[in-house]
C-alpha angles and dihedrals in degrees: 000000000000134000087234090059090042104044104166098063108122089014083183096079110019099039106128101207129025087250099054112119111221127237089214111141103235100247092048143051134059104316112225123152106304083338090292109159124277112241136128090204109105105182089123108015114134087189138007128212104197119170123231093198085189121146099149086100104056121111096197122030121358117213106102086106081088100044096095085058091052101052098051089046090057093041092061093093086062112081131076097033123080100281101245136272097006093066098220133097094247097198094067094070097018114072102209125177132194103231087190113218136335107244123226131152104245089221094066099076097162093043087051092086096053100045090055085048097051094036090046086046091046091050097051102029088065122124087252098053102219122194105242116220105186122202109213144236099190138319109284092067086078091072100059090041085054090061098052096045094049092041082062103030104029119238110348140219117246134218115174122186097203156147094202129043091217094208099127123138107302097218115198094330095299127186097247130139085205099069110021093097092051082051090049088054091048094044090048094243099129117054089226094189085065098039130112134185118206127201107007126169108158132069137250128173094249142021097197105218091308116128121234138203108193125223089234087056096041098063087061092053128074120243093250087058092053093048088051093054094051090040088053096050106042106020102124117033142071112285139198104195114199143188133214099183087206075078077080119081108246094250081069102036116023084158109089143081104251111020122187131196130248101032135137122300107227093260091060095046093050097045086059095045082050096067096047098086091108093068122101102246120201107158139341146169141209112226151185102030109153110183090190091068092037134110122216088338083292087147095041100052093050087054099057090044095055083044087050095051092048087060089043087058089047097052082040091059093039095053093057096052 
């Protein structure tokens, strides 16, 4: 048995268009995003997954260095079948790309915003307009991917999947996944009036305007209730949806930096995502995912399957154009 009889082994590097399936066993091959090409070539890329491997923000536990590499390990099982629950192979309609990684030097710390700003701006600014779905890394790298997305799309709508609001006292511009959305609120970045956090169980001095649903109060409410608050507040407008996994609860996702009792399990959370096709979409990540700290890939699954869900909105949106 020959790779030339068997041409689709490693499809992330020998696929010859962006809509080839791959024939990769699931516990082999180069393991790219759901096995999309590697390329950083975008001429024709309808969506880009690009990885941010950053910890040096974290306050708790660091690890999430690693959390781009998880998730395309655990999104290998999701090529070649139909993608659930949207019954299509996506990939046939929706060119996506693996960017690979975004490249820093750990030891410029200071450097490390701007060059997720200018790599995030080069990626969406290209003449093909590709939608950018970035893989923390933790959750600082929002915050620079913010800034590209609302210096091309003006403020921006937030959704935020989270267990923590992230709105403490931004000191002297400092790296911290803690206050970056708080910085994001001060620069105008974020369109407050039409922003919603999802999930939160911690407590930070302000909110900022933002509206919250509480995790406490979100396990009294249906799912379709959930989905209408966050329709009412952010329908409309350009929107940046992220995910911070610790809105799991840890039985769900181990894997993370700061984990926080009493959140969603993964069903809840992507029964929500599922509703969301109507939203105007521009960009999202998937943070937070720390493998080190992680059981049987629990958290990283989870992780790709959130990502995944996010491509299957956008190929959603995209078919009823």
């Amino acid at each position: 048995m020959t790779r030339e009889k068997y041409p689709g082994m490693d499809n992330a590097f020998t696929a010859k268009t962006l809509h080839e399936k791959g024939s990769d066993p699931t516990y082999a091959g180069a393991l790219s995003f759901a096995r999309r090409k590697y390329t950083t070539d975008l001429t024709h890329a309808d969506a880009v997954v690009w990885g941010i491997p950053l910890d040096t923000a974290t306050s708790n536990r660091p690890g999430t260095r690693f959390g781009p590499r998880g998730v395309r390990e655990a999104s290998a099982i999701m090529d070649n079948d139909p993608q659930y629950p949207f019954g299509e192979y996506i990939f046939k309609d929706l060119a996506v790309i693996d960017y690979g990684d975004c490249y820093f030097y750990y030891g410029w710390q200071h450097r490390v915003p701007e060059i997720i700003e200018e790599s995030a701006a080069h990626i969406i600014n290209a003449d093909s307009a590709p939608y950018l779905l970035s893989l923390g890394g933790d959750h600082f790298v929002t915050y620079p991917l913010l800034k590209a997305h609302a210096a091309k799309h003006g403020p921006l709508a937030l959704v935020q999947f989270d267990a923590h609001q992230d709105t403490w006292d931004d000191e002297d511009g400092a790296v911290d996944h803690g206050t970056m959305i708080a910085r994001a609120v001060n620069e105008g970045l974020i369109d407050t009036s039409r922003s919603i956090q999802i999930g939160i169980r911690t407590h930070a001095p302000r909110d900022c305007g933002i509206e919250i649903i509480h995790a406490l109060d979100a396990h009294e409410m249906s799912t379709t209730e959930i989905v209408d608050r966050i329709l009412a507040r952010v329908a409309g407008a350009k929107t940046y949806l992220t995910f911070d996994i610790d809105c799991l609860d840890p039985a769900y996702a181990p894997g993370t930096g700061t984990p926080v009792s009493g959140g969603f399990s993964s069903a809840q959370a992507l029964a929500i995502l599922r509703r969301l096709k109507g939203l105007e979409i521009v960009g999202s990540d998937v943070v937070e995912v720390s493998p080190a700290y992680d059981h049987a890939d629990i958290t990283s699954i989870a992780g790709s399957t959130i990502a995944m869900y996010m491509l299957g909105l956008l190929w959603e949106r995209r078919q009823q154009r």
